[in-house]
C-alpha positions as CSV (number, residue, x, y, z in Angstrom):
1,X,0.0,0.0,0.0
2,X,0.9,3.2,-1.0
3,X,1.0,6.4,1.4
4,X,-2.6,7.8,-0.2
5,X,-3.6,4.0,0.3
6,X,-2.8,3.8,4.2
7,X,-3.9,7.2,4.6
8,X,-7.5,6.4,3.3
9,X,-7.4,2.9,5.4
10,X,-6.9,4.8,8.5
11,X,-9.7,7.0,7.9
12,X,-12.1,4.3,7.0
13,X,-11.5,2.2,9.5
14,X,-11.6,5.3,12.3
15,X,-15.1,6.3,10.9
16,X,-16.2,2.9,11.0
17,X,-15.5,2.2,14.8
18,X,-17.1,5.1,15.1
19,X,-15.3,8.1,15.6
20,X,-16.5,11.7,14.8
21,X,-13.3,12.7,12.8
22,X,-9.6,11.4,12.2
23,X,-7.2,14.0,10.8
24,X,-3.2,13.3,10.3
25,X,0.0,15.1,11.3
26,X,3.8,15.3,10.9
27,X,5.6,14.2,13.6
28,X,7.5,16.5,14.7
29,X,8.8,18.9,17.6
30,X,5.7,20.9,19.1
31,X,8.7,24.2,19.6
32,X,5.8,27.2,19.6
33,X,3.4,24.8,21.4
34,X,6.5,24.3,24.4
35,X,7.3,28.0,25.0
36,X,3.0,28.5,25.9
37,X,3.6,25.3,28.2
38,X,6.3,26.7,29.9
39,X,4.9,30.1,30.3
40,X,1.5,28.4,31.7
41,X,4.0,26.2,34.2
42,X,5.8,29.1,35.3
43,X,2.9,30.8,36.4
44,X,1.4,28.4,38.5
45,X,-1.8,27.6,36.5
46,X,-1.4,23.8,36.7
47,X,-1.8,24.0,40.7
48,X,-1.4,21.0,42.0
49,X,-1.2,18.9,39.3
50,X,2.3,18.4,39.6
51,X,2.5,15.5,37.0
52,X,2.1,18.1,34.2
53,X,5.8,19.5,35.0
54,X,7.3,15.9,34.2
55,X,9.0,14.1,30.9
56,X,8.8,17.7,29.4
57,X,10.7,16.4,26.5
58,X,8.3,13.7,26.0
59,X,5.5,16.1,25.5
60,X,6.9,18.4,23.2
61,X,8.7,15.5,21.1
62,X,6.8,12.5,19.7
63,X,9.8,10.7,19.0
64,X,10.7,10.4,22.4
65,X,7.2,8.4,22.9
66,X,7.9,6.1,19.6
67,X,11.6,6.1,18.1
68,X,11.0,7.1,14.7
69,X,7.7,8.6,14.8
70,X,6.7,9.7,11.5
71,X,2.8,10.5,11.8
72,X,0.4,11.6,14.5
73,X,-3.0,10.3,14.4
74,X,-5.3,12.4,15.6
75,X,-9.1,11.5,16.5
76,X,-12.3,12.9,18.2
77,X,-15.1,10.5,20.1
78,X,-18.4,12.4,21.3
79,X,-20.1,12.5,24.1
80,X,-23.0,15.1,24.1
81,X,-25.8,14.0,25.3
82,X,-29.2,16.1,26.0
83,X,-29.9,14.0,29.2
84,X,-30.0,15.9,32.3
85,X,-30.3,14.9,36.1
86,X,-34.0,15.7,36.9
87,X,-33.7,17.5,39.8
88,X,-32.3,21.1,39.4
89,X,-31.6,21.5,43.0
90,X,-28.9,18.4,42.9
91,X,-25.5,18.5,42.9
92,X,-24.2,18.1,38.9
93,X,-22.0,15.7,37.6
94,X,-19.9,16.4,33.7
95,X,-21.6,15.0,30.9
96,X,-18.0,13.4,30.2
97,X,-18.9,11.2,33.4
98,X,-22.4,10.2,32.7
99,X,-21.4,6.5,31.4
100,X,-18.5,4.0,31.7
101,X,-15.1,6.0,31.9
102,X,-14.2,7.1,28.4
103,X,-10.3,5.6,29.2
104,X,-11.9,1.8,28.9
105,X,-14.2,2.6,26.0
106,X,-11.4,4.6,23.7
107,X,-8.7,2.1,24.6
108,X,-10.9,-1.0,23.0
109,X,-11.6,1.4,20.2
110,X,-7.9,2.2,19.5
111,X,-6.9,-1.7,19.9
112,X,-8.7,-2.5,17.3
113,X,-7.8,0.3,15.3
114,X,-4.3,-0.4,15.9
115,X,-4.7,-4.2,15.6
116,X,-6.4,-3.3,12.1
117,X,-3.2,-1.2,10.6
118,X,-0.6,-3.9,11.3
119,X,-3.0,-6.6,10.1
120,X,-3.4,-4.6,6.6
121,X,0.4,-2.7,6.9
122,X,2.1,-5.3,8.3
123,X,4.4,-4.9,11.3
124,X,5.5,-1.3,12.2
125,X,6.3,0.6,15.6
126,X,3.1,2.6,17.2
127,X,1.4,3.6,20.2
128,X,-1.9,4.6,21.3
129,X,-3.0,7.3,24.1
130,X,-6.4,8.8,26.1
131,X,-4.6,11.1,28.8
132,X,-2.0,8.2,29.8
133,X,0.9,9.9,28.5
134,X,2.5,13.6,28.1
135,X,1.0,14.2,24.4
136,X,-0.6,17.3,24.0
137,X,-3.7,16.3,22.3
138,X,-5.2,19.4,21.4
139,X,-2.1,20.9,19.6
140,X,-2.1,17.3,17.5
141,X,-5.6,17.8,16.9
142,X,-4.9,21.7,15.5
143,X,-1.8,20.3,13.3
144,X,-4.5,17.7,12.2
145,X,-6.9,20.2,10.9
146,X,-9.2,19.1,13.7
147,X,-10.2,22.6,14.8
148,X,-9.0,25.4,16.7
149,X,-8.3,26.1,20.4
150,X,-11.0,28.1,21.4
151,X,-10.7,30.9,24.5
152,X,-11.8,28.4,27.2
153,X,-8.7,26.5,25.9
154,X,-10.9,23.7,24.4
155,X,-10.5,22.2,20.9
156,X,-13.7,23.6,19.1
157,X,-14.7,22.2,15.5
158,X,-17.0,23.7,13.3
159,X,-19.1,20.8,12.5
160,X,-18.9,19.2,16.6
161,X,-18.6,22.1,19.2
162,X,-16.2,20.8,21.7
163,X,-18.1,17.5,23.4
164,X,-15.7,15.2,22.3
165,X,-12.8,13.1,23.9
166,X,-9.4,13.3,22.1
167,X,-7.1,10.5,21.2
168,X,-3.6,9.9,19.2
169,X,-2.0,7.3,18.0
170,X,1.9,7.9,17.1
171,X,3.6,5.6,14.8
172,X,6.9,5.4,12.6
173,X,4.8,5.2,9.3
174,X,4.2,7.6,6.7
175,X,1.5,8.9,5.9
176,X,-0.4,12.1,3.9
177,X,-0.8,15.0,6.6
178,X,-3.7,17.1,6.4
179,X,-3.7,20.7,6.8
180,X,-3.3,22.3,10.1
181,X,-6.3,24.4,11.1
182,X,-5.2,28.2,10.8
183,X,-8.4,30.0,11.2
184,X,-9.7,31.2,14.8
185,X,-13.7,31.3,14.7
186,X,-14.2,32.7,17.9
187,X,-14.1,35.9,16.8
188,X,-14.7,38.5,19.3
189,X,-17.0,36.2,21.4
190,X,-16.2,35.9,24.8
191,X,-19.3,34.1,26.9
192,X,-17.3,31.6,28.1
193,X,-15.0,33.5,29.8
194,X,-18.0,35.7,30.9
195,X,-20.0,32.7,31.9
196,X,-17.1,31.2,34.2
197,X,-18.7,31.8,37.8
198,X,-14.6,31.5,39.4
199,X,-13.2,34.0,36.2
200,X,-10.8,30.6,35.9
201,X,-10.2,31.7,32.2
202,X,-8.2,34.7,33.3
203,X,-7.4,35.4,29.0
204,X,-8.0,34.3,25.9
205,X,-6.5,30.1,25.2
206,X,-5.4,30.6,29.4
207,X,-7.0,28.9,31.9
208,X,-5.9,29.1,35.9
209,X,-6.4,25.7,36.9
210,X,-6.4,26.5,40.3
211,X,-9.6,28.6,39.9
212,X,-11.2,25.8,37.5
213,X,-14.3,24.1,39.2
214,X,-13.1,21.0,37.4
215,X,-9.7,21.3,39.1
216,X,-11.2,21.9,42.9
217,X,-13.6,19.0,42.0
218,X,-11.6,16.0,40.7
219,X,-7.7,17.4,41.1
220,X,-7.3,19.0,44.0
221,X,-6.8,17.1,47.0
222,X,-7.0,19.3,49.8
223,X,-10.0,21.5,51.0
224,X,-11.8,23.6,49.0
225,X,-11.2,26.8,49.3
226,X,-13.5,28.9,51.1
227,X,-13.2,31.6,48.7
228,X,-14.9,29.4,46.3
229,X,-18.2,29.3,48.4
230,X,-20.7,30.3,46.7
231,X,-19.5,30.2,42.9
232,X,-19.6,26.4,42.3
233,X,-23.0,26.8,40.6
234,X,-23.5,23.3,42.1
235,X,-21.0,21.4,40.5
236,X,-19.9,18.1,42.3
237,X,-18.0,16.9,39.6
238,X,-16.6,18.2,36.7
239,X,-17.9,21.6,35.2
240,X,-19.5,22.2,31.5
241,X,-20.4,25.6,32.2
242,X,-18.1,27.1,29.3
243,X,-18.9,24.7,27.2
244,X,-22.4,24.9,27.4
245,X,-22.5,28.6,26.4
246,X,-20.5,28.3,23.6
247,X,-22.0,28.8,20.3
248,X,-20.5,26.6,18.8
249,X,-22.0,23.2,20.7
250,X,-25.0,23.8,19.2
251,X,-23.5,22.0,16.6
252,X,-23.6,18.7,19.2
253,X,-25.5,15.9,18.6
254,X,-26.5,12.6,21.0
255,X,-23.9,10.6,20.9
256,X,-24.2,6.5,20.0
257,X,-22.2,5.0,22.4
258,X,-24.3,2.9,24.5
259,X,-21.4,2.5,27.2
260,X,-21.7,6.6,27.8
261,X,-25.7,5.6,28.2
262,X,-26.2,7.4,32.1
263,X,-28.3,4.9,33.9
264,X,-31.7,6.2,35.5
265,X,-30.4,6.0,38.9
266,X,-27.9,8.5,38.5
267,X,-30.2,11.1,36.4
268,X,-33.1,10.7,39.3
269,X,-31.1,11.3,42.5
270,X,-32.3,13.9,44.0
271,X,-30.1,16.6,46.0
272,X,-30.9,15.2,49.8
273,X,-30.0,11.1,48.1
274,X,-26.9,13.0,46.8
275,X,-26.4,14.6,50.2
276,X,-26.7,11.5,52.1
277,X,-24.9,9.0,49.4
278,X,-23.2,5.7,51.4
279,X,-20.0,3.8,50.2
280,X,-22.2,1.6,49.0
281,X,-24.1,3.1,46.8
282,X,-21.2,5.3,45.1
283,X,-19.5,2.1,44.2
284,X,-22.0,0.3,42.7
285,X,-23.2,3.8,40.9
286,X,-20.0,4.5,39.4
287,X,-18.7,1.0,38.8
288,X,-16.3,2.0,35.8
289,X,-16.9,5.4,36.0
290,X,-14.6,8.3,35.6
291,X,-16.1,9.6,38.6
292,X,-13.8,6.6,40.8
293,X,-10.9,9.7,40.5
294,X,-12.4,11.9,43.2
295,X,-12.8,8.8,45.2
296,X,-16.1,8.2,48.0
297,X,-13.9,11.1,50.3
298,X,-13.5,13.8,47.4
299,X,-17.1,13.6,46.3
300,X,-18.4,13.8,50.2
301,X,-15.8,17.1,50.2
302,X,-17.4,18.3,47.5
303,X,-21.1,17.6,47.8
304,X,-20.6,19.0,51.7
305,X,-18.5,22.4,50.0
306,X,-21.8,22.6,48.2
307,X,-24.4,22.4,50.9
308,X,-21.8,24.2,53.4
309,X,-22.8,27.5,50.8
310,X,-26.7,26.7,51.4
311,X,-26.4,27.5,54.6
């Protein structure tokens, strides 16, 4: 098979396990991409989330992740959904969380994916990754003509919004590249940085982690801080607040992934079950979830932080 030949494959066979879009890039040093990283470390914006300070190399090089990386898959898998807990008064979960974790269901995706190309290419050096490496999807995804990083520092598409996981795979295989996407369609819009209830996107593509509600509610170990009482707009979980005022996600459509399907149980609690939620009950409710990160402890911090402000 020829380059145009493999390249085609790929795409096929992406679209076919389902995934919304697979764009290609050249392997190569992420230099511009670096200097914003370091900028963004130096200031402090990554909080406590140490890990992102490590195997700097490793992020900005592929090659350090596969010897002889040539190409850069990248892919986008959605998970919109229109389903909403039922009662307004409850403590939220993300939509990302609503199903199984989207590390289990990606993984089998790219395994077969992977499995496919050597099957048809024959043996060849590759990887795969959802968040279990230093790759910095959403610069693959721009170099991939994916989209654009919009000002809540989310990939946005044109033709998907921004509810969508991101994957990559990096192998030492060439391939034809797409273009990367140039254009910023954001224009002078600004409601998500206006809609952010902790003003965590403190400029445009910049987001203080420290002040994200996602951050407090899944990263950060310690307490809450109290200066965050009041301006979780009942988030136990996760936070789509940005994305949910972007213009561009009205683009989104249900996704078809039956393992993202949230089960009854979770979408009916209602805010005193949440507030009174046993061991029990959060283990067999988020069995494979993504919400096991927070752990029973973190998401009794939170929900407390929560009804601590009601009173």
């Amino acid at each position: 098979m020829n380059r145009q030949q493999k390249t085609q494959f790929i795409k096929s066979e992406a679209q076919r396990l389902g995934f919304l879009q697979c764009g290609i890039a050249k392997a190569e040093k992420l230099d511009e991409e670096a200097k914003h990283l370091e900028e963004w470390l130096k200031s402090g914006f990554h909080g406590e989330m140490k890990y992102m300070e490590n195997h700097f190399d490793l992020r900005i090089d592929p090659s350090k992740l596969v010897p002889g990386a040539k190409s850069v898959i990248s892919l986008l898998y959605n998970y919109y959904t229109d389903k909403k807990q039922q009662d307004k008064q409850a403590p939220k979960i993300s939509r990302y969380a609503f199903g199984r974790d989207y590390h289990f269901v990606i993984k089998e995706k790219l395994n077969h994916l992977l499995d496919s190309l050597k099957e048809k290419f024959g043996d060849f050096n590759g990887r795969y990754f959802v968040d279990s490496a230093p790759v910095m999807e959403r610069a693959w995804a721009v170099r991939s003509g994916s989209g654009w990083i919009g000002k809540n520092n989310n990939l946005l598409s044109k033709d998907h919004g921004s509810f969508f996981f991101l994957a990559e795979i990096i192998l030492d295989v060439e391939l034809e590249y797409d273009e990367p996407f140039k254009t910023d369609h954001c224009g002078t819009c600004t409601q998500c940085m206006d809609a952010c209830p902790t003003q965590a996107i403190v400029a445009p593509q910049v987001v203080d982690s420290r002040k994200c509600i996602s951050y407090l509610t899944i990263e950060l170990r310690t307490e809450i801080p109290n200066e965050f009482a009041g301006k979780m707009n009942d988030w136990m979980f996760g936070c789509d607040i940005c994305q949910d005022v972007c213009p561009w996600n009205r683009f989104s459509k249900n996704n078809r992934e039956i393992q993202f399907e949230p089960s009854e149980e979770l979408l009916n609690k209602t805010k005193n079950e949440w507030e009174e939620i046993s061991y029990d009950i959060f283990k067999r409710l988020f069995k494979d979830s993504a919400v096991q990160r927070t752990k029973f402890s973190g998401l009794q911090r939170n929900i407390k932080f929560l009804y601590k402000r009601n009173n």
